[in-house]
N, C-alpha and C positions, 0 to 999 in steps of 0.2 A: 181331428184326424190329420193325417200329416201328411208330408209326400213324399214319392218311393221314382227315383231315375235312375236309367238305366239305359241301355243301347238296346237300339230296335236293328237284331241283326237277322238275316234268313236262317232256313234252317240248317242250312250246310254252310254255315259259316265257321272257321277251323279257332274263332275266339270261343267258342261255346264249349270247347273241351278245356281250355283254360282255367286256371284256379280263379276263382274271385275273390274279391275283398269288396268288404260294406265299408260306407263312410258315413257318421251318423253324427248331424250337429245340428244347431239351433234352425229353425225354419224363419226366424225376422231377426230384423236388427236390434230388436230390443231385448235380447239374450246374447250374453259374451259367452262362452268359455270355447272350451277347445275341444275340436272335432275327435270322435272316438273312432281309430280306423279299426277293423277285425277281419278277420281270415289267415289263410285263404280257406277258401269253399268250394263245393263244384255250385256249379251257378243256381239250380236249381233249389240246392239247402242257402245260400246268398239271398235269393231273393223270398222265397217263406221267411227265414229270420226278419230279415227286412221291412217283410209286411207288418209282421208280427211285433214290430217295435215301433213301427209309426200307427198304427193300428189306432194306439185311443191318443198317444201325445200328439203335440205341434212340434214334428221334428222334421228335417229332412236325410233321407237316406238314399244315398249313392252307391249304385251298384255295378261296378266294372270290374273288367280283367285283368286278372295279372300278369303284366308281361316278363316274362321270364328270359331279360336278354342278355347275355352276357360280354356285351364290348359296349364301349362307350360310342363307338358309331350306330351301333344299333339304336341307343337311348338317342340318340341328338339327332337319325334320322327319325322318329317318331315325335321328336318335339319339332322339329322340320314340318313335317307332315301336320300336326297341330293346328302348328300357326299358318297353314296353307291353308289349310281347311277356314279358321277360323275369317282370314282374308276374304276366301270367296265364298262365304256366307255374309260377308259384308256385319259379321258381328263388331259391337261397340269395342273397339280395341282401345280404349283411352285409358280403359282401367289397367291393362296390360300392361302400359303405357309409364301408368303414373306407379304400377309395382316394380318396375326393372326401374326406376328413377329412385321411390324408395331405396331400391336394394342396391343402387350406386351412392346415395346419400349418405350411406349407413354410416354410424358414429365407428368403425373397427381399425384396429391401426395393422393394417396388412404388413409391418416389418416380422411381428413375428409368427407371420404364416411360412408354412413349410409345405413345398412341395410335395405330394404324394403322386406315384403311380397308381392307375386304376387295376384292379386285380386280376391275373389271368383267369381264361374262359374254366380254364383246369379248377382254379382257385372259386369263383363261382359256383364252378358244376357241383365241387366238393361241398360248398355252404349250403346248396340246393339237398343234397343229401341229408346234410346233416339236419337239417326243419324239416324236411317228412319221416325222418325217424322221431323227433320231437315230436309231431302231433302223430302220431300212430301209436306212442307207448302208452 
């Protein structure tokens, strides 16, 4: 059997109208490959599938919401928020640590990166249209 996480929210919390997406990957270390993300869902079909797939494997399966934010303050206030959280639960931050060290390490020769603008809320809104018409036909 495998295990199924997820956010213990009340009942009136305004994430539970939210879309979800499942994350389902190896449960030890001793399986490599790469995490299968799927959705979105309404939460309630998220966590049945969920169950339903760790059910006889050794998997783990993550069940969260999808935030549907469209500026890039909104995304960096919630990794703000995060890593606040993450502070004052006094969780092991060394691994966090040793990822953003990685991810400055990296072998990439930033000459020939290019600037991009992040996309207007407009230009968002319209790509949010266009995936609920894709899973609705």
């Amino acid at each position: 059997m495998g295990t199924l996480v997820t956010l213990d929210l009340p009942a009136d919390a305004p994430a539970l109208t939210l879309p979800w997406i499942i994350t389902v990957g190896p449960l030890n270390d001793e399986e490599e490959w790469e995490p299968v993300v799927c959705g979105p869902y309404e939460r309630a079909h998220a966590l049945a599938l969920a169950e339903a797939v760790v059910a006889d494997e050794e998997l783990m399966a993550v069940v969260e919401p999808l935030q549907p934010h469209v500026t890039v303050d909104q995304i960096q206030g919630d990794i703000a928020a995060s890593r606040m959280a993450a502070e004052n639960e006094d969780l092991e931050t060394a691994a966090l640590d040793a990822e953003l060290a990685d991810f400055e390490d990296h072998d990439h020769d930033h000459d020939d990166d290019h600037t991009h603008e992040p996309p207007s809320v407009d230009e968002i809104r319209a790509g949010f249209a266009r995936i609920a018409a894709k899973l609705t036909n």
